[in-house]
N, CA and C atoms as an extended XYZ file, in Angstrom:
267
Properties=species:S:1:pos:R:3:atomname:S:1:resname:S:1:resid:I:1 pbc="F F F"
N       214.436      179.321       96.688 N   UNK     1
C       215.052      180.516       96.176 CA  UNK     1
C       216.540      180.251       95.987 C   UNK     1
N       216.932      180.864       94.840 N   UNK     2
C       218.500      181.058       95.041 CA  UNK     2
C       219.298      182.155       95.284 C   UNK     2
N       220.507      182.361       95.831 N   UNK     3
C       221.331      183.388       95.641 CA  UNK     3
C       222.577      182.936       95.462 C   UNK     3
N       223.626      184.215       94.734 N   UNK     4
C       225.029      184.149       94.789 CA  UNK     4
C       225.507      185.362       95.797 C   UNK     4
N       226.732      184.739       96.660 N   UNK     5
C       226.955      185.402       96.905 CA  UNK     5
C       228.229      186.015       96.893 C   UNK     5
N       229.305      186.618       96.500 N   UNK     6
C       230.631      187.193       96.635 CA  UNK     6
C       231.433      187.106       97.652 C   UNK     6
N       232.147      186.200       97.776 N   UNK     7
C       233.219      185.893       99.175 CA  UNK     7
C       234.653      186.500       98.609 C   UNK     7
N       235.207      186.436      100.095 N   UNK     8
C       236.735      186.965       99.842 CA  UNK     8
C       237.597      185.915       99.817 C   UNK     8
N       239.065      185.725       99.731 N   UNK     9
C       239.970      184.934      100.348 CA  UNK     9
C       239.556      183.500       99.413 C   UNK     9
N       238.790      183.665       98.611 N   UNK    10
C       238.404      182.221       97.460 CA  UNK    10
C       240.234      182.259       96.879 C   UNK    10
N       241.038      180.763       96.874 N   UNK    11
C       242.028      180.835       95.913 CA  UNK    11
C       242.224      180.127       94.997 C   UNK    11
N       241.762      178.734       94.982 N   UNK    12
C       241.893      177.856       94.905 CA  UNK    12
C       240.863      176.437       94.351 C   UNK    12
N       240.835      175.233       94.269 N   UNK    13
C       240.018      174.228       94.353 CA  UNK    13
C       239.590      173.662       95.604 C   UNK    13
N       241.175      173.745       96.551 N   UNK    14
C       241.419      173.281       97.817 CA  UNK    14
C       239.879      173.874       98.754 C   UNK    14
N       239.827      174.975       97.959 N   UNK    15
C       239.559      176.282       98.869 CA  UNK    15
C       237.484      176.036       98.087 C   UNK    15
N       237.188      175.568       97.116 N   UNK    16
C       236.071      175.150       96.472 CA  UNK    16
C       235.759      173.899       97.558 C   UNK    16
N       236.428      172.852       97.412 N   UNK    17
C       236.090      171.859       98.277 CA  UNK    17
C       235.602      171.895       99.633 C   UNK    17
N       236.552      172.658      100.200 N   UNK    18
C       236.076      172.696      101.634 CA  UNK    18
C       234.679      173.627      101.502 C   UNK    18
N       234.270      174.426      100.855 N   UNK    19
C       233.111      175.144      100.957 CA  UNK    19
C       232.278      174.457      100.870 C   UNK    19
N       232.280      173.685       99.407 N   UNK    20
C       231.267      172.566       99.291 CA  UNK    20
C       230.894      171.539      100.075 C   UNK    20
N       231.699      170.981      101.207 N   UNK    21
C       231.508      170.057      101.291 CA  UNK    21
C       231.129      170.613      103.043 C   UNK    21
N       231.489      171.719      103.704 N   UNK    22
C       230.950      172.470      104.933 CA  UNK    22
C       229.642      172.493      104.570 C   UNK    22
N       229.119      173.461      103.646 N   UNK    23
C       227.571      173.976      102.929 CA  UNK    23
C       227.024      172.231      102.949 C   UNK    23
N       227.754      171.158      102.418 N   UNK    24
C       226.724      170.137      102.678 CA  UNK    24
C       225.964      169.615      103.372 C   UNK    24
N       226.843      169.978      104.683 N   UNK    25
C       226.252      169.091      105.631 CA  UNK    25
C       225.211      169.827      105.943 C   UNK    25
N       224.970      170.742      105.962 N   UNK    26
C       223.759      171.712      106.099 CA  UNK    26
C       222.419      171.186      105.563 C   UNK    26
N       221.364      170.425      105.871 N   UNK    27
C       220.175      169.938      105.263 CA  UNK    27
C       219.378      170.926      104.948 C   UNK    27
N       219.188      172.733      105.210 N   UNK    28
C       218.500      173.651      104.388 CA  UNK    28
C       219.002      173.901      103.181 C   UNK    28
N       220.039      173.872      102.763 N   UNK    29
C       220.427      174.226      101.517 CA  UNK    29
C       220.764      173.441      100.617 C   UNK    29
N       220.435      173.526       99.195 N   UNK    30
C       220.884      172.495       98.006 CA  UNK    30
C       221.810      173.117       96.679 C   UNK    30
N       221.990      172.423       95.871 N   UNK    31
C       222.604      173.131       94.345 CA  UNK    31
C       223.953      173.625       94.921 C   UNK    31
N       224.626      173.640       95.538 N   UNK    32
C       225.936      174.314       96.073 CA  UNK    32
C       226.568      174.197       94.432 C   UNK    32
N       227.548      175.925       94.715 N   UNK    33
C       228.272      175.399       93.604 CA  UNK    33
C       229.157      176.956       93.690 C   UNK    33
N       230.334      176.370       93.505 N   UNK    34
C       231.720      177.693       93.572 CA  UNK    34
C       231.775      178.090       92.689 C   UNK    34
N       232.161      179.301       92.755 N   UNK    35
C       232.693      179.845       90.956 CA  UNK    35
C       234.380      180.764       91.702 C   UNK    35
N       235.307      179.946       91.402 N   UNK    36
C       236.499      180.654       92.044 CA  UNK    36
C       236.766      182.142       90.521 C   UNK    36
N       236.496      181.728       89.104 N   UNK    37
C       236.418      183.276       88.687 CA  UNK    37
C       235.953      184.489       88.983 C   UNK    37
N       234.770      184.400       89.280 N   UNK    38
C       234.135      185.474       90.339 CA  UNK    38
C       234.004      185.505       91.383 C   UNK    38
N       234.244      184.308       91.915 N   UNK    39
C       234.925      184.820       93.857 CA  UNK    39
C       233.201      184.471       94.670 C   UNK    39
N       232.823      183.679       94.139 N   UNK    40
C       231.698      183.570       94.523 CA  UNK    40
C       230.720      182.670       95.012 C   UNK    40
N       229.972      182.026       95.733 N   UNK    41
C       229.139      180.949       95.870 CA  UNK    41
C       227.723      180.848       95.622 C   UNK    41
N       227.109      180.155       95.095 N   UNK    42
C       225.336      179.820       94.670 CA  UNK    42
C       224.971      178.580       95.274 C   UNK    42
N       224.111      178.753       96.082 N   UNK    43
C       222.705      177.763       96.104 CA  UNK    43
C       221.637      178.237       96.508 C   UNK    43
N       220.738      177.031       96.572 N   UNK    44
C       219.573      177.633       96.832 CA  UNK    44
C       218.833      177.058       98.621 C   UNK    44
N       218.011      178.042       98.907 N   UNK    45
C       217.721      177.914      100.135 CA  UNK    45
C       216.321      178.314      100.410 C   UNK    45
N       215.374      177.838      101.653 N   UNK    46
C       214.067      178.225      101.763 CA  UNK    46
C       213.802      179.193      102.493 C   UNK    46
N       214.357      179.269      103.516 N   UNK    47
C       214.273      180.549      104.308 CA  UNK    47
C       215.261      181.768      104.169 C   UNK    47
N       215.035      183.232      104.516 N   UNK    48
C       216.044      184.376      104.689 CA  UNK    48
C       217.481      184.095      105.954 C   UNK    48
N       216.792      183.444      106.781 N   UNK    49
C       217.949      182.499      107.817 CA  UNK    49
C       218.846      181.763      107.698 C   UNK    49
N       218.614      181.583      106.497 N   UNK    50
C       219.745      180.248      106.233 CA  UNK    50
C       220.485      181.105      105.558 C   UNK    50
N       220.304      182.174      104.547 N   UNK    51
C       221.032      183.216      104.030 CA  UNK    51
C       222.394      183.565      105.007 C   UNK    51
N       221.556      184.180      106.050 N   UNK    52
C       222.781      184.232      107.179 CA  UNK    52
C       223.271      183.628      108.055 C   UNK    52
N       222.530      182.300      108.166 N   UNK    53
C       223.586      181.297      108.496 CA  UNK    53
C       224.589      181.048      107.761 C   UNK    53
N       224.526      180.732      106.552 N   UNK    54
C       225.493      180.435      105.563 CA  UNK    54
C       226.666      181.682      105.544 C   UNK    54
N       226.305      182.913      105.765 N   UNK    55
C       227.263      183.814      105.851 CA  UNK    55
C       227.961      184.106      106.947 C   UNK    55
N       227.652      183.411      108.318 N   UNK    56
C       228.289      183.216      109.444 CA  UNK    56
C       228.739      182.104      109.244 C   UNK    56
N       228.660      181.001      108.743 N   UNK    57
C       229.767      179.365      108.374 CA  UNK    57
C       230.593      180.191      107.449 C   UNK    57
N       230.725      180.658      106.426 N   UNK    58
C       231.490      181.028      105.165 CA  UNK    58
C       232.712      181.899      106.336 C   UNK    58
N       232.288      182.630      106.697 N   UNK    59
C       233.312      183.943      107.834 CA  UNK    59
C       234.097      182.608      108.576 C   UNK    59
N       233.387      182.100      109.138 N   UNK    60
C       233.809      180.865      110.101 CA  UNK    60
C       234.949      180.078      109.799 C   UNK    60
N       234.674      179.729      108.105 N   UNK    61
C       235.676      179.040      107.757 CA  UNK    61
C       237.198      179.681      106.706 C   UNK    61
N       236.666      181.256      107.159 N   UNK    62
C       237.792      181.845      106.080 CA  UNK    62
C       237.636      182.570      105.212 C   UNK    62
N       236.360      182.522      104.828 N   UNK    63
C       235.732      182.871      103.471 CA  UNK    63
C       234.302      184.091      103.575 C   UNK    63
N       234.691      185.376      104.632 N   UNK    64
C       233.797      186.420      104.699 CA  UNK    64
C       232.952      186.808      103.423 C   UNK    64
N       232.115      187.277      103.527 N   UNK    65
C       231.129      188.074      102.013 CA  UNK    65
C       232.094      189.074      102.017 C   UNK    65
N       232.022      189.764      100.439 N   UNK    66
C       232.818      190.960      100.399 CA  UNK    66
C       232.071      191.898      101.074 C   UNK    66
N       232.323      192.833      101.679 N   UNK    67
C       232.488      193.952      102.327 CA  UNK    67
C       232.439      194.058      103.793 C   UNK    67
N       232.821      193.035      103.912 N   UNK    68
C       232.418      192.235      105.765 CA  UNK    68
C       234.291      192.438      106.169 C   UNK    68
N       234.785      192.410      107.367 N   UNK    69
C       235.814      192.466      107.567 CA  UNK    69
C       236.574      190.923      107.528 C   UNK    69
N       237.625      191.280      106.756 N   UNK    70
C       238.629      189.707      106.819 CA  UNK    70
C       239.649      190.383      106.985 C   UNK    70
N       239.844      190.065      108.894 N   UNK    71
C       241.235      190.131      109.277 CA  UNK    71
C       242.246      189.247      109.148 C   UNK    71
N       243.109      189.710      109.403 N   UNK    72
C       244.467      188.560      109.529 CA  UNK    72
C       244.190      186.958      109.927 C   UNK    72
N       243.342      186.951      110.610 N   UNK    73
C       243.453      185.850      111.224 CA  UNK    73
C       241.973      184.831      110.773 C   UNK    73
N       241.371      185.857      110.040 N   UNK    74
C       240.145      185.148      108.990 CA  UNK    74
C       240.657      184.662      107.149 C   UNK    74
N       241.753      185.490      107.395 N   UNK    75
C       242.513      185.403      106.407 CA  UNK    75
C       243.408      183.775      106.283 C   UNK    75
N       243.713      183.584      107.550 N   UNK    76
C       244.721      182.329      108.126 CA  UNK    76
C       243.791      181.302      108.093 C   UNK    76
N       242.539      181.558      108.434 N   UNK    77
C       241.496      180.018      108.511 CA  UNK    77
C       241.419      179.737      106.901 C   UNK    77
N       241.204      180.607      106.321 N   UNK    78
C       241.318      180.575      104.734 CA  UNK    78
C       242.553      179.390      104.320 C   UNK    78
N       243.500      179.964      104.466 N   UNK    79
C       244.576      179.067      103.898 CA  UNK    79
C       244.599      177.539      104.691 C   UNK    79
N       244.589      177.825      106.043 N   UNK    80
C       244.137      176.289      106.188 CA  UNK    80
C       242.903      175.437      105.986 C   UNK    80
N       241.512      176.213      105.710 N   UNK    81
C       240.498      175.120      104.896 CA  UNK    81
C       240.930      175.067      103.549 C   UNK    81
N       242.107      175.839      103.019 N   UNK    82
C       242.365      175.739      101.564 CA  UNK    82
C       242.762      174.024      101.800 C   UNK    82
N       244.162      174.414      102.941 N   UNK    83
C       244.742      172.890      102.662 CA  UNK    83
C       243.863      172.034      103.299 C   UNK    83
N       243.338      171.463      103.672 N   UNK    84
C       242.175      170.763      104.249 CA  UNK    84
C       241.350      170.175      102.725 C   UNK    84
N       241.064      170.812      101.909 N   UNK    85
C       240.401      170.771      101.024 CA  UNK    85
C       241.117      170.139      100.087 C   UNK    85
N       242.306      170.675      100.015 N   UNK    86
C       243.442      169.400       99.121 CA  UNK    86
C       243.180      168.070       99.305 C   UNK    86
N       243.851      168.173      100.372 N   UNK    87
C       244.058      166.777      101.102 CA  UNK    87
C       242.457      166.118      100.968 C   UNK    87
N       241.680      166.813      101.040 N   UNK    88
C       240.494      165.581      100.887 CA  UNK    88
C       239.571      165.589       99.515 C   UNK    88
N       240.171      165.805       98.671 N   UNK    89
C       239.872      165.827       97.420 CA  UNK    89
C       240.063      164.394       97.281 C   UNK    89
Protein backbone atom coordinates (compact mmCIF):
# COMPACT_ATOMS: atom_id res chain seq x y z
CA UNK A 1 0.00 0.00 0.00
CA UNK A 2 0.93 3.54 -0.29
CA UNK A 3 0.37 6.75 1.48
CA UNK A 4 1.28 10.51 1.57
CA UNK A 5 1.53 12.06 4.27
CA UNK A 6 1.66 16.05 5.21
CA UNK A 7 4.50 17.01 7.63
CA UNK A 8 5.36 20.29 9.20
CA UNK A 9 8.73 22.12 9.60
CA UNK A 10 9.75 20.52 5.79
CA UNK A 11 12.34 23.56 4.55
CA UNK A 12 14.64 22.53 2.66
CA UNK A 13 16.77 19.61 0.69
CA UNK A 14 18.93 19.41 3.88
CA UNK A 15 15.68 18.71 5.47
CA UNK A 16 14.55 15.94 2.27
CA UNK A 17 17.74 14.09 2.94
CA UNK A 18 17.68 13.42 6.33
CA UNK A 19 14.05 12.05 5.94
CA UNK A 20 15.07 9.90 3.27
CA UNK A 21 17.74 8.50 4.40
CA UNK A 22 16.12 7.92 8.45
CA UNK A 23 12.84 6.20 6.46
CA UNK A 24 15.70 3.99 4.89
CA UNK A 25 16.96 2.28 7.24
CA UNK A 26 13.63 1.05 8.06
CA UNK A 27 13.31 -2.53 6.10
CA UNK A 28 9.15 -2.22 6.14
CA UNK A 29 8.99 0.53 3.98
CA UNK A 30 10.00 1.26 0.24
CA UNK A 31 9.54 4.09 -2.69
CA UNK A 32 10.43 6.94 -0.13
CA UNK A 33 10.10 10.13 -1.69
CA UNK A 34 9.74 14.06 -0.41
CA UNK A 35 7.83 16.54 -2.02
CA UNK A 36 9.13 19.84 -0.09
CA UNK A 37 6.17 21.82 -2.43
CA UNK A 38 3.54 20.25 -0.60
CA UNK A 39 5.17 19.63 2.63
CA UNK A 40 4.86 16.13 2.30
CA UNK A 41 6.18 12.46 2.30
CA UNK A 42 5.13 9.07 0.17
CA UNK A 43 5.95 5.53 0.41
CA UNK A 44 4.73 2.55 0.51
CA UNK A 45 4.28 0.09 3.36
CA UNK A 46 2.61 -3.43 4.34
CA UNK A 47 1.22 -3.06 7.47
CA UNK A 48 -1.17 -0.09 9.33
CA UNK A 49 1.96 -0.13 12.00
CA UNK A 50 4.43 0.98 10.13
CA UNK A 51 2.04 3.95 9.22
CA UNK A 52 2.61 4.94 12.78
CA UNK A 53 5.78 4.06 13.24
CA UNK A 54 6.83 6.23 10.56
CA UNK A 55 4.81 9.05 12.19
CA UNK A 56 6.52 8.63 15.54
CA UNK A 57 10.32 8.67 13.60
CA UNK A 58 9.06 11.78 11.42
CA UNK A 59 7.94 13.75 15.14
CA UNK A 60 11.27 12.26 16.39
CA UNK A 61 13.25 13.83 13.95
CA UNK A 62 11.50 17.29 13.62
CA UNK A 63 9.13 16.70 11.15
CA UNK A 64 5.41 16.10 13.06
CA UNK A 65 2.20 15.25 10.60
CA UNK A 66 0.19 18.35 10.28
CA UNK A 67 -2.15 18.71 12.95
CA UNK A 68 -0.03 16.94 15.62
CA UNK A 69 1.73 19.44 17.96
CA UNK A 70 5.27 20.98 16.90
CA UNK A 71 6.62 22.68 19.78
CA UNK A 72 9.54 24.77 20.09
CA UNK A 73 11.73 22.30 20.66
CA UNK A 74 10.34 19.81 17.78
CA UNK A 75 10.72 22.72 15.85
CA UNK A 76 14.74 22.88 16.89
CA UNK A 77 15.29 19.04 15.97
CA UNK A 78 13.98 20.23 12.59
CA UNK A 79 16.64 22.69 11.90
CA UNK A 80 19.28 20.51 13.11
CA UNK A 81 18.32 17.27 10.90
CA UNK A 82 18.00 20.12 8.30
CA UNK A 83 21.79 20.70 8.86
CA UNK A 84 22.73 17.15 9.24
CA UNK A 85 21.25 16.57 5.92
CA UNK A 86 23.48 19.21 4.24
CA UNK A 87 26.42 18.10 5.39
CA UNK A 88 25.73 14.59 4.20
CA UNK A 89 24.54 15.18 0.92
Amino acid sequence: MNTTLKIQNLKCGGCTNTIVNKLSELNYISEISVDNTNDSVSFNYSAEEDVENIKVLLAKIGYPIVGEKNALTTRAKSFVSCAVGRMSK
